[in-house]
C-alpha positions in Angstrom: 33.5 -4.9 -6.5 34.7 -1.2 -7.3 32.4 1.2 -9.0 32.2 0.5 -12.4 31.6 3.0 -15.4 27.8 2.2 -16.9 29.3 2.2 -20.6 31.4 -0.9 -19.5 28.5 -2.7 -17.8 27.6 -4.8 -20.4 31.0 -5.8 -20.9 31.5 -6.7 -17.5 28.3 -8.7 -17.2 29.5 -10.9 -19.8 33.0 -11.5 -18.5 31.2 -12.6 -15.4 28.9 -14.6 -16.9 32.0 -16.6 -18.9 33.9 -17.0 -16.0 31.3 -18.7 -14.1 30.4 -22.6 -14.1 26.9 -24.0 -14.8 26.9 -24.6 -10.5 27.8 -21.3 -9.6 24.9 -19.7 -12.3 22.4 -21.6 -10.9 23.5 -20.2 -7.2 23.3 -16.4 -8.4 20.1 -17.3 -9.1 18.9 -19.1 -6.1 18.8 -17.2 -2.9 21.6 -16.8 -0.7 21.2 -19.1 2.3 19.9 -22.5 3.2 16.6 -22.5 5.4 18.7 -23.4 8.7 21.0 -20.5 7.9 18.3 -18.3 7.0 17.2 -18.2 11.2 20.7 -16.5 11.4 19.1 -13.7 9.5 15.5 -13.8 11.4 16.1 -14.2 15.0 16.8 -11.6 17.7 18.2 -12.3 21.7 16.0 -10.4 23.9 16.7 -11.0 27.9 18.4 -14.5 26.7 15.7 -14.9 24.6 14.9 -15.9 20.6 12.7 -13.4 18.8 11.4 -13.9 15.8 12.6 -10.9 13.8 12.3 -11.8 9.7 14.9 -10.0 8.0 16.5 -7.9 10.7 19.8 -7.8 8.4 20.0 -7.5 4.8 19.0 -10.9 2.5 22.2 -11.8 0.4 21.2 -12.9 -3.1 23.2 -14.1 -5.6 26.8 -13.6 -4.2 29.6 -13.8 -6.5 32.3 -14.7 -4.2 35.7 -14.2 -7.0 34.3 -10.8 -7.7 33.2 -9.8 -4.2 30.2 -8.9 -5.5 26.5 -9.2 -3.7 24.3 -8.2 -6.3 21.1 -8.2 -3.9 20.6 -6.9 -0.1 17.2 -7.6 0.4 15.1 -5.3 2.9 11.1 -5.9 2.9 9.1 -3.4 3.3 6.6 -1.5 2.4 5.7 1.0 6.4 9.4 1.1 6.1 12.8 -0.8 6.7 12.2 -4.4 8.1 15.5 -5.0 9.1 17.3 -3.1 12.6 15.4 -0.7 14.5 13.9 1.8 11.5 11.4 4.3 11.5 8.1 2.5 11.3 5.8 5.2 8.9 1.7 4.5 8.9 0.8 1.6 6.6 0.7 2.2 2.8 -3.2 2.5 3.0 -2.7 5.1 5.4 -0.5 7.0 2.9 -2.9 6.1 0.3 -5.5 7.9 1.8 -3.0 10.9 2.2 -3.7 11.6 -1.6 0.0 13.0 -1.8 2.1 11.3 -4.2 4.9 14.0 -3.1 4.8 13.0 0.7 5.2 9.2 -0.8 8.2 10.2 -2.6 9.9 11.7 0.5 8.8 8.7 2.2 10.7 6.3 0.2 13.1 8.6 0.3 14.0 8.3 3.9 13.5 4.4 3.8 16.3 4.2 0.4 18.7 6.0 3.2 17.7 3.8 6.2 17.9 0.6 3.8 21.3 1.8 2.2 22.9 2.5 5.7 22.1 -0.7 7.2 23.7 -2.3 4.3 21.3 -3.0 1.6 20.2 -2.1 -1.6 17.4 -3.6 -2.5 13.3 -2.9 -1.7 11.0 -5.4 -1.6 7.7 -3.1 -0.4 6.1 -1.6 -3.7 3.3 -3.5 -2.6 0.5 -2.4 -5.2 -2.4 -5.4 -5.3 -5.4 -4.1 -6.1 -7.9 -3.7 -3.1 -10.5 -6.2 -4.6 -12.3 -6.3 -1.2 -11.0 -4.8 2.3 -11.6 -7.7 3.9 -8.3 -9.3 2.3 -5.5 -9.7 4.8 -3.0 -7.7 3.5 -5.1 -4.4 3.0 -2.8 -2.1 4.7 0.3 -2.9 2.7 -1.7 -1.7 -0.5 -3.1 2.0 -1.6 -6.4 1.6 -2.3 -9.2 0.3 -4.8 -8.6 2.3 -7.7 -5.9 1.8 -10.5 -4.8 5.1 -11.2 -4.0 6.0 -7.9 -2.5 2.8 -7.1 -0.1 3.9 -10.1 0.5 7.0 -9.0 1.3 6.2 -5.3 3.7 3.3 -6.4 5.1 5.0 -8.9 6.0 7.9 -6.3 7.5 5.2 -3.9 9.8 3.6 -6.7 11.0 7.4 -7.6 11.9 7.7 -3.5 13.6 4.7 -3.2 15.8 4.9 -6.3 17.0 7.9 -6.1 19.1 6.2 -3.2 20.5 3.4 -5.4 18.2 1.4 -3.8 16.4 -1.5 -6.2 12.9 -1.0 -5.7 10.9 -4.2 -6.3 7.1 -4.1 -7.2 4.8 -6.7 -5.8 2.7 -8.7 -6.1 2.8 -9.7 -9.5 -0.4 -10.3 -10.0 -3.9 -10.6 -8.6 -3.1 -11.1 -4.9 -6.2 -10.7 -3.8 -6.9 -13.4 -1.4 -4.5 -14.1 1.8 -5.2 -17.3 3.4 -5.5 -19.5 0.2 -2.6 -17.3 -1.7 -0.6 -20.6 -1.9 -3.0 -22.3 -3.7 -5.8 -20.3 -5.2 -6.2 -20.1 -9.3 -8.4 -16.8 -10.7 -9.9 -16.8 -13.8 -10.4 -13.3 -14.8 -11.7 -12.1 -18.7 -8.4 -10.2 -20.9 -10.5 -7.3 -20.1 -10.5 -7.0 -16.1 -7.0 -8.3 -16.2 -5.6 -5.7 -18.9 -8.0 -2.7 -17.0 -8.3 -3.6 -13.8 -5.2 -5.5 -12.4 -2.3 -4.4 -15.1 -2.2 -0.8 -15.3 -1.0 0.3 -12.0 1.7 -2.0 -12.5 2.7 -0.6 -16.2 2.8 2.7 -14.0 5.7 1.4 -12.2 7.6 -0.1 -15.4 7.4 3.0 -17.0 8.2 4.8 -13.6 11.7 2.6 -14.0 11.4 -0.1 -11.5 14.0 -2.1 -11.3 12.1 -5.5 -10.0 9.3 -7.6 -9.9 7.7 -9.9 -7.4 5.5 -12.5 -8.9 2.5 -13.4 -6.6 1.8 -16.9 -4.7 -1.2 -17.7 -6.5 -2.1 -19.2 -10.0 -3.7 -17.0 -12.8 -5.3 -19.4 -15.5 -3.9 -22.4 -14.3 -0.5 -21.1 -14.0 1.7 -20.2 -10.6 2.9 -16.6 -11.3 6.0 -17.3 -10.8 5.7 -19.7 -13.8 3.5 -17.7 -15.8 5.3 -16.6 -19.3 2.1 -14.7 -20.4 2.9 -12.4 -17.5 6.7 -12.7 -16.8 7.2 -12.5 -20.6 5.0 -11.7 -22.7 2.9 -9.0 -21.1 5.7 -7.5 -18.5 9.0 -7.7 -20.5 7.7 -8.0 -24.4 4.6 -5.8 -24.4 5.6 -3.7 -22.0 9.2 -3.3 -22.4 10.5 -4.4 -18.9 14.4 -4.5 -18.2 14.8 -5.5 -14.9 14.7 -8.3 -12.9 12.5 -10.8 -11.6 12.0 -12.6 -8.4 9.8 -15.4 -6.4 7.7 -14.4 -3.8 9.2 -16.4 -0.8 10.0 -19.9 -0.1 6.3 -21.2 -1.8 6.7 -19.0 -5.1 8.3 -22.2 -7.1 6.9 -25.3 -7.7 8.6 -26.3 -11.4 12.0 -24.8 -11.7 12.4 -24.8 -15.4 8.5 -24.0 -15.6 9.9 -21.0 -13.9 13.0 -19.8 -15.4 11.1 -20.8 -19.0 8.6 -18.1 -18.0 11.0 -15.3 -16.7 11.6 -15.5 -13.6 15.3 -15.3 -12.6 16.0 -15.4 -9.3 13.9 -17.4 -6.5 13.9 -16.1 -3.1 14.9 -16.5 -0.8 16.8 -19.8 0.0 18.2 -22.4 -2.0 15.4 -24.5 -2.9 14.2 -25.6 -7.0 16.9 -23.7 -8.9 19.6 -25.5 -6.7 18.2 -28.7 -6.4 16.6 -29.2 -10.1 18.0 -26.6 -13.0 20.8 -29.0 -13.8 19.4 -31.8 -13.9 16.4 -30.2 -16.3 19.1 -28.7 -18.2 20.6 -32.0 -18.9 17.3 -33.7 -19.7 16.9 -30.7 -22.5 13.9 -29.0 -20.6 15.9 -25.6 -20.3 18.9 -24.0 -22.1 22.1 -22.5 -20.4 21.5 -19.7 -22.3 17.9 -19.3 -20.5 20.1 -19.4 -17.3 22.6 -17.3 -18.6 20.0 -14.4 -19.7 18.2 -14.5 -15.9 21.9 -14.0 -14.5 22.6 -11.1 -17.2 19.2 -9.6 -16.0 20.3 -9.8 -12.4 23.9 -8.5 -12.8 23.4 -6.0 -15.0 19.9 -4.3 -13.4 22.8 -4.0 -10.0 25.6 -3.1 -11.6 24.0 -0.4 -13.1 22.8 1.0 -9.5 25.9 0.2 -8.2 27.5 2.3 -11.0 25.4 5.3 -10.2 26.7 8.2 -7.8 25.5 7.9 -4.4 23.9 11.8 -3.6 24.5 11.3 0.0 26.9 9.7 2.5 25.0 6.5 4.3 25.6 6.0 8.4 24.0 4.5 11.4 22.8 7.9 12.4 20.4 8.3 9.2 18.5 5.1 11.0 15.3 6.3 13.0 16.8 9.9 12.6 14.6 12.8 14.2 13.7 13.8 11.1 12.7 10.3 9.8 10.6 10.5 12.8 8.8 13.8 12.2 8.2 12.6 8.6 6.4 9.7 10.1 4.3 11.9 12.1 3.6 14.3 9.4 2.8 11.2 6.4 0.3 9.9 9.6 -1.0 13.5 10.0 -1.7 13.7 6.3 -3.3 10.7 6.3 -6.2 11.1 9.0 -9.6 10.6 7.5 -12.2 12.6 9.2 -15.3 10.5 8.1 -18.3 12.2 10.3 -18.3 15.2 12.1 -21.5 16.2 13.3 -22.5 19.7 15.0 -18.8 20.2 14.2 -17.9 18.0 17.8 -14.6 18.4 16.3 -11.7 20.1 16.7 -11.8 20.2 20.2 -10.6 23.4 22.4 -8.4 22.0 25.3 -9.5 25.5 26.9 -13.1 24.5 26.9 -12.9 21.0 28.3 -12.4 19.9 31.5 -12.3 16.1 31.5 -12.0 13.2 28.8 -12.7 9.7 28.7 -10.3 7.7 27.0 -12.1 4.3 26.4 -11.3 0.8 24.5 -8.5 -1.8 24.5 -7.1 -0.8 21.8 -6.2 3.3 23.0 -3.0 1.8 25.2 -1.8 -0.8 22.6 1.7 -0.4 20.3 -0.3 -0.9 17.4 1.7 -0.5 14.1 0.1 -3.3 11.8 0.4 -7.0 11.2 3.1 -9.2 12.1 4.6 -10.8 9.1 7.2 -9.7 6.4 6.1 -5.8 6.9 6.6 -5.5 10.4 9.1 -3.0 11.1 10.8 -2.6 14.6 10.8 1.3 15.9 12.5 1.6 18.7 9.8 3.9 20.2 5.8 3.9 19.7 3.3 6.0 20.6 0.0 5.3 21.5 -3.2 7.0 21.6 -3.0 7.5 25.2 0.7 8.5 25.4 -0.1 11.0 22.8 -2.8 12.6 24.7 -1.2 12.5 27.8 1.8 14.6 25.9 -0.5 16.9 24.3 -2.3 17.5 27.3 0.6 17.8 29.8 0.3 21.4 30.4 -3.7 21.8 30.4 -6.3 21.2 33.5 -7.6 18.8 31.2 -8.4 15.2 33.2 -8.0 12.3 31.1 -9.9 9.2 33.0 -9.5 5.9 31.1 -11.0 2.2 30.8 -9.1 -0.3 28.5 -11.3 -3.2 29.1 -14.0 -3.4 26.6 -15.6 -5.7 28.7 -15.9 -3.4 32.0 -19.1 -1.6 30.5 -20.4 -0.5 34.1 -16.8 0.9 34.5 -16.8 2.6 31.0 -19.9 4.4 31.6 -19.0 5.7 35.0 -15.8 6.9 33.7 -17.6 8.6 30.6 -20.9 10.4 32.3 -19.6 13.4 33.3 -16.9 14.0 30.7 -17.0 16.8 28.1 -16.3 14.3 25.5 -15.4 10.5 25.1 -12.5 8.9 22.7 -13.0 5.5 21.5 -10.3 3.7 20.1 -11.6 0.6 18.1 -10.8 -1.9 15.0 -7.8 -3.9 14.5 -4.4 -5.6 15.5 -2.2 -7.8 14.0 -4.5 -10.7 15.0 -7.2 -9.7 13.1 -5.4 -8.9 9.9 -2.3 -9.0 7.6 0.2 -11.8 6.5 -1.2 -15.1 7.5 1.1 -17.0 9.3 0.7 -20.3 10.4 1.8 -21.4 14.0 5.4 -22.2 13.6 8.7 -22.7 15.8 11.6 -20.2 16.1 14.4 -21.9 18.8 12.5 -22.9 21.2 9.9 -20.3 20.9 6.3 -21.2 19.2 4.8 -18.5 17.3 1.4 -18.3 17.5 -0.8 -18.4 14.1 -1.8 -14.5 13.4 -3.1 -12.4 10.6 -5.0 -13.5 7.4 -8.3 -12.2 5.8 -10.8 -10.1 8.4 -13.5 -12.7 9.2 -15.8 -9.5 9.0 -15.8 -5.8 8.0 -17.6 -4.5 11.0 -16.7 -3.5 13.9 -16.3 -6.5 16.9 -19.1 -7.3 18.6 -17.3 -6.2 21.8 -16.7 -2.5 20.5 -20.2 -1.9 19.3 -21.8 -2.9 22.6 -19.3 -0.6 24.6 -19.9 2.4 22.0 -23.8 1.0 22.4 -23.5 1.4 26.2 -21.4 4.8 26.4 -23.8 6.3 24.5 -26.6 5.7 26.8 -24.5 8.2 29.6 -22.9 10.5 27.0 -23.4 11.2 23.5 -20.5 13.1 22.6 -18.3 10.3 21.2 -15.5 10.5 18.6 -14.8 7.2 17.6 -10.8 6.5 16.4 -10.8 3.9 13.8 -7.4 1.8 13.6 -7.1 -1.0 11.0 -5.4 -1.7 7.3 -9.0 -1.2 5.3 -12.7 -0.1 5.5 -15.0 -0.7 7.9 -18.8 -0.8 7.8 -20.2 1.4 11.0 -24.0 1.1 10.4 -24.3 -0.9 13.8 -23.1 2.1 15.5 -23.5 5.6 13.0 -25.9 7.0 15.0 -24.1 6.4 18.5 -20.9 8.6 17.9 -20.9 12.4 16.6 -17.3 12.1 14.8 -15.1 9.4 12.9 -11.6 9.7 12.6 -9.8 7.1 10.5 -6.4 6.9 11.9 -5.7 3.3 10.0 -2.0 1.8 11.2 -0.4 5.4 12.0 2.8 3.9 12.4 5.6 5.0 15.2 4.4 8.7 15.8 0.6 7.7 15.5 -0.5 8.9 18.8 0.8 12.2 18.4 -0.6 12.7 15.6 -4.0 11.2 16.4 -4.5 14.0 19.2 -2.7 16.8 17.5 -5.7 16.2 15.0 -8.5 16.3 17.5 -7.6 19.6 18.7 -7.0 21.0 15.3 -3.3 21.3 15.2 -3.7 19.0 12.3 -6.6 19.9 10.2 -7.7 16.5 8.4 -7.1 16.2 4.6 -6.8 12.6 3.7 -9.4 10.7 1.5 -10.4 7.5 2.0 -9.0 5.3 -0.7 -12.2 2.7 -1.3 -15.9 2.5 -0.9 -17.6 2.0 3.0 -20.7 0.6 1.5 -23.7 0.7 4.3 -23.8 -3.5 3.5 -20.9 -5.6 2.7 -23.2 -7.4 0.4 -23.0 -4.2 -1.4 -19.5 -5.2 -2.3 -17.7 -7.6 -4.9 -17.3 -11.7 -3.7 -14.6 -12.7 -1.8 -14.1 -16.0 -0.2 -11.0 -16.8 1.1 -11.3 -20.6 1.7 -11.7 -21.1 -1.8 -9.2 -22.9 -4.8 -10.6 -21.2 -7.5 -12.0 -17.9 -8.0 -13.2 -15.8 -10.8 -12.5 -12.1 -10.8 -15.3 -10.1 -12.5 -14.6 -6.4 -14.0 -16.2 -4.8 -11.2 -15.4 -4.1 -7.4 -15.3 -1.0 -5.2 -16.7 2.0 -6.6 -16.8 1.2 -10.5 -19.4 -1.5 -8.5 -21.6 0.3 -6.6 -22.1 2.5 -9.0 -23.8 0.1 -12.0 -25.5 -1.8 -9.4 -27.0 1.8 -8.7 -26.0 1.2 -4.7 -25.5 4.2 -2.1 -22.4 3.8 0.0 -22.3 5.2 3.5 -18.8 7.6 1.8 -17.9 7.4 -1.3 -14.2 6.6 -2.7 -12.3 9.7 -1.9 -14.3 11.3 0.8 -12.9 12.9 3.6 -13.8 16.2 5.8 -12.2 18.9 7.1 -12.1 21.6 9.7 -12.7 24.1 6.7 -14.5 24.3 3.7 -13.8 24.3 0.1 -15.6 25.8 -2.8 -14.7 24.4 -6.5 -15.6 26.2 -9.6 -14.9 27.7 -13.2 -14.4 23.8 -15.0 -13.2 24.4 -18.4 -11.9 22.1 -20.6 -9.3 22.2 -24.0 -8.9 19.6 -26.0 -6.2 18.1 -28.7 -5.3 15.3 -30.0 -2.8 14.1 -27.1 -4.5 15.4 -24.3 -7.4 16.6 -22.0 -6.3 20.0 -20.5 -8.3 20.7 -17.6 -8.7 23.6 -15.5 -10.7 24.6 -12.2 -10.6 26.8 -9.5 -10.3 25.8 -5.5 -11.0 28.2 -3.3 -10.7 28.3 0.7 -14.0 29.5 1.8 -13.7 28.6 5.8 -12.6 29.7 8.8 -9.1 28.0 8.3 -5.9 26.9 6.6 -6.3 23.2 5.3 -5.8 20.7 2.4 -8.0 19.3 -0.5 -7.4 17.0 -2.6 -9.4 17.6 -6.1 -10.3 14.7 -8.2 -11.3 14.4 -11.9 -13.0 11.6 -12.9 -14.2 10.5 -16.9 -17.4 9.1 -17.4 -18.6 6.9 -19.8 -22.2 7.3 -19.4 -22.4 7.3 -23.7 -19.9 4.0 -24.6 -21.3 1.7 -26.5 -19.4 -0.9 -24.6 -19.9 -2.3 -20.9 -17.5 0.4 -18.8 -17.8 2.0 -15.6 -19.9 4.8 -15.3 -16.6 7.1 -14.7 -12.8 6.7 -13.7 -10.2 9.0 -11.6 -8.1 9.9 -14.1 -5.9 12.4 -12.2 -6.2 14.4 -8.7 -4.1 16.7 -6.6 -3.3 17.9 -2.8 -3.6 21.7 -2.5 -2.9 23.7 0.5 -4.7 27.0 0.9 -5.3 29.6 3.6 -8.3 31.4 4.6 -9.9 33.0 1.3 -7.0 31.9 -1.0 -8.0 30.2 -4.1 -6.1 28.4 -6.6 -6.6 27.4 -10.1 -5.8 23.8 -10.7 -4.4 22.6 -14.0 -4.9 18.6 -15.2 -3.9 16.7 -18.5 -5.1 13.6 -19.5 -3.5 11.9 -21.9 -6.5 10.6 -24.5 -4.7 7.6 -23.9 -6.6 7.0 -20.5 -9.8 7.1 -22.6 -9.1 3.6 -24.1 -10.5 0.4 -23.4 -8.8 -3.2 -23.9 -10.2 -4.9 -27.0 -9.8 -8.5 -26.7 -10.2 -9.1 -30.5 -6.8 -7.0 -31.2 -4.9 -7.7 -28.1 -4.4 -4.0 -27.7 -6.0 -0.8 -25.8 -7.9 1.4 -28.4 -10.8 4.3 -28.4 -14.0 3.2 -29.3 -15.1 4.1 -32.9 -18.9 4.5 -32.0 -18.0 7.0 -29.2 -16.3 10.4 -29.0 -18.2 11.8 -26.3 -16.8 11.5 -22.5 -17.5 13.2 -19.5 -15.0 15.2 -17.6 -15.7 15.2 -13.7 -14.1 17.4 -10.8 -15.0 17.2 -7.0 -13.4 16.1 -3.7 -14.8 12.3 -4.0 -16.4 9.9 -6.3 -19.9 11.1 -5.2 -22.0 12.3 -8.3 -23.9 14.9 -6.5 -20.7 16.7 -5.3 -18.9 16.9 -9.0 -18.7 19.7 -11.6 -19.7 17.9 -15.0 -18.9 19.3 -18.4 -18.6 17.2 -22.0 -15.9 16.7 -24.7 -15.9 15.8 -28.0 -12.7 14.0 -29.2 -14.2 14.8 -32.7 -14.8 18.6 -32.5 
């Protein structure tokens, strides 16, 4: 179909919708393949071979075959394009932690070109579900525990991807908070916690412009989400004003079709399943309306058409795919994105001038390890690992680099770690431990193993801490690299290693970035973007064998903080190389806004990042809140002695709560008094504190 102008769209949309019949409706709305056909699309020939390879070509979706016209190309997402052989960037927790909505943006960026020139034109990998508890499968493909930086991250990912002409699609619409039950699970949750706690991110990315949602596997109050109208219709399109489009989660999002397309969701995903097989039938036995049928196809064509009518800024080809500087992006979002979690008598950076010899210990510090296995995996056609990247970086020093990648050689382990100047420990997770859950299945003649699902436990294996136990008895100058998709509790092990370096996922150019942050090439600024508690009963419930679950108001660190708990870091801790002074808070209020002001100043021996957080507490509501919220933050760069003065606004807006009784967000009439909060975490003790009055 030719470019059309975006004044005739709506013109257009009807036309199509007239010329089509009742059959050819329901199939715009109902995937584009059968489930035989759909192997076409997911399998790979390697040495003669089947791979599985999900989505390594575009998803068609709802082809219009008289107009030419695809109006979906489905790639999934969200550590980059799923489809060919793409850049593979760290995990979205990874770029959580990176604090930089900016870097985000570039990030979707590059994945809109890579998506638009391999042919498609749709997103699937705003993945923004709350991180209830980091033991939940699918961790990495989220940004954190907190709601206002889950908005802001997501909201930075759908500006990237668009500005390509690429649909982005939000997900997982809502409460996906549980993997291995997802199909099944119902959560009860009050209208509070849903409306504060697991809606406004999302409202971040409607008012952001997002073309799409994905409505979640599991059941909210009874309901599938996928045949939910309170949240496909009356909270996303009639409260909140929603245009777009949206979609199933795949293959197990529909169980009633007109249940479904009554509640608003137009287009199942992503084979021919309940629309095809059902909508006529429940049209016929006066369960739905053609024009119900006919508004989800309106919804569909016109949300594409009016991308498709937009001018494309740049010219897409094969050699934007992987491109070198796709791949130095990669390297710099996994740079940005190192947590530096413990760094005692300042073990670290290290000076590859002073040192002689490293060990390089654990299984995991040889391993292509780039996350889980399921709908996010992404196929580089290069990956570095922790070794490799050491090895590079070290290529031109005396430094020795003697390795043991068996945890379970201890004897060899310490013999290989006595003498050296310092000892790497690469430990956590792989795609076994964690991500999609997916069941053992066949692909050809190729079975594929179960793998991923929830994390059985949040500490470290048992294998790990006994080698980091064992090491340390021959050498106590151990930096332990952390690789996983969440948090991990280290009180087993705290006092055995001098440094912590949180590399999560860190996608194709991990290694290299992982040892250009050891030797301070890289000075760490990212933040982690949850609690580590010292306990995981410290944390909020989770079960994941369970049918029914209620979701209470609190988790993460809104949690440990009315329970009165101490974490081992706080939400938004993070070290660096350097030290950062913050001062001069002073506050201006009117009655839109909170204008905010402080000063950051560089008061270390070197050039690095912080990321400045302000909070509002509600230590004097006369209602149950949390004791304070992150209401806006920033990444500033700064040399030696520089300083900076930062500038915030918050909207009073953010000062609301949800009142049940009126169905509506309001300020409290008993309470004018709030606290504002600036520091580099979530940790009291480290914040500047002043007070407003919104009736002064």
């Amino acid at each position: 179909m030719k470019k059309i102008k975006k004044d005739q769209i709506n013109k257009t949309v009807k036309e199509i919708i007239a010329s089509l019949s009742l059959e050819e409706k329901i199939k715009v709305l109902s995937g584009g393949f059968t489930q035989e056909e759909m192997f076409k699309y997911s399998t790979d020939m390697v040495d003669g071979k089947p791979q599985f390879h999900y989505n390594k070509i575009p998803y068609p979706t709802g082809k219009i075959a008289k107009y030419d016209f695809v109006p979906v190309e489905f790639v999934d997402g969200p550590r980059g394009a799923v489809c060919g052989t793409s850049t593979c960037f760290p995990v979205s927790m990874a770029r959580g932690a990176s604090f930089d909505p900016d870097l985000e943006e570039r990030v979707g960026e590059a994945i809109g070109k890579e998506i638009r020139a391999q042919g498609g034109n749709y997103f699937g990998g705003v993945c923004i579900n709350i991180l209830r508890h980091p033991a939940v499968g699918r961790a990495q493909e989220t940004y954190g525990e907190d709601m206002y930086h889950l908005g802001e991250m997501g909201a930075a990912l759908v500006r990237g991807i668009q500005k390509h002409n690429v649909m982005a699609c939000v997900k997982h619409f809502v409460c996906n908070n549980i993997e291995n039950t997802r199909f099944k699970v119902n959560v009860e949750l009050s209208e509070r916690t849903l409306h504060e706690v697991y809606l406004p991110h999302f409202k971040r990315c409607v008012d952001e412009g997002a073309a799409s949602f994905m409505g979640a596997y599991n059941k909210v109050r009874g309901d599938y989400c996928c045949e939910s109208k309170l949240l496909l219709t009356d909270i996303l399109r009639e409260k909140w004003g929603f245009n777009g489009f949206v979609i199933s989660d795949f293959l197990f999002g529909v169980y009633d079709a007109a249940k479904a397309i009554n509640a608003g969701l137009d287009v199942e995903m992503p084979i021919q399943m309940h629309y095809v097989n059902n909508l006529a039938a429940d049209l016929q036995e006066g369960l739905i309306s053609e024009d119900v049928i006919d508004q989800s196809v309106s919804r569909l064509l016109k949300t594409a058409l009016e991308f498709k009518a937009k001018p494309d800024p740049i010219v897409y080809n094969s050699e934007l795919v992987c491109s070198q500087e796709h791949i130095e992006l990669a390297r710099e979002a996994a740079e940005k994105s190192m947590v530096l979690l413990k760094n005692e008598e300042r073990i670290l950076p290290l000076d590859s001038k002073k040192i002689t010899k490293i060990a390089l210990i654990g299984q995991l510090a040889d391993v292509e390890n780039i996350g889980d296995h399921g709908s996010s995996r992404v196929f580089p056609p290069k990956i570095v690992t922790p070794y490799e990247g050491l090895k590079d970086y070290l290529r031109s020093s005396n430094v020795l680099i003697e390795t043991c990648f068996d945890n379970n050689k201890i004897d060899y382990a310490r013999k290989v770690s006595r003498n050296a100047d310092v000892v790497v420990i690469v430990a956590g997770c792989t795609h076994d431990d964690e991500g999609e859950y997916m069941p053992e299945t066949t692909v050809g003649s190729e079975v594929l193993k179960s793998t991923g699902g929830d994390r059985r436990s949040i500490r470290l294996k048992e294998d790990e801490i006994n080698l980091i136990k064992e090491v340390s008895k021959v050498n106590q100058k151990i930096i332990l690299v952390s690789i996983g998709g969440s948090a991990f509790i280290y009180e087993d092990i705290i006092d055995d290693v001098q440094a912590i370096l949180m590399a999560w996922y860190p996608g194709m150019e991990g290694g290299k970035a992982i040892s250009r942050t050891l030797f301070g090439e890289i000075n760490p600024s990212g933040k982690i973007p949850f609690t580590i508690p010292k306990k995981e009963e410290d944390l909020t419930y989770f079960n994941n064998e369970v049918d029914e679950i209620k979701y209470d108001y609190y988790h993460g660190y809104m949690l440990i903080e009315k329970e009165k708990k101490q974490p081992r870091y706080h939400f938004g801790y993070g070290l660096s190389y350097t030290e950062f002074k913050l001062d001069n808070l002073t506050t201006r209020v009117d009655d839109q806004t909170i204008d905010v002001s402080v000063d950051l100043e560089n008061i270390g021996d070197r050039e690095g990042a912080e990321v400045a957080q302000l909070y509002i507490g509600f230590e004097n509501s006369k209602i149950d809140r949390p004791k304070k919220l992150l209401k806006a933050f920033t990444k500033i760069n700064l040399k030696v002695g520089q300083k900076s003065t930062i500038h915030f606004s918050v909207p009073i807006s953010e000062l609301m709560y949800y009142n049940s009784d009126q169905g509506d967000f309001v300020l409290e009439t008993e309470c004018s008094r709030y606290s504002v909060l600036v520091g580099n975490s979530s940790n009291d003790q480290n914040l500047l504190k002043t007070e407003v009055n919104l009736r002064e």
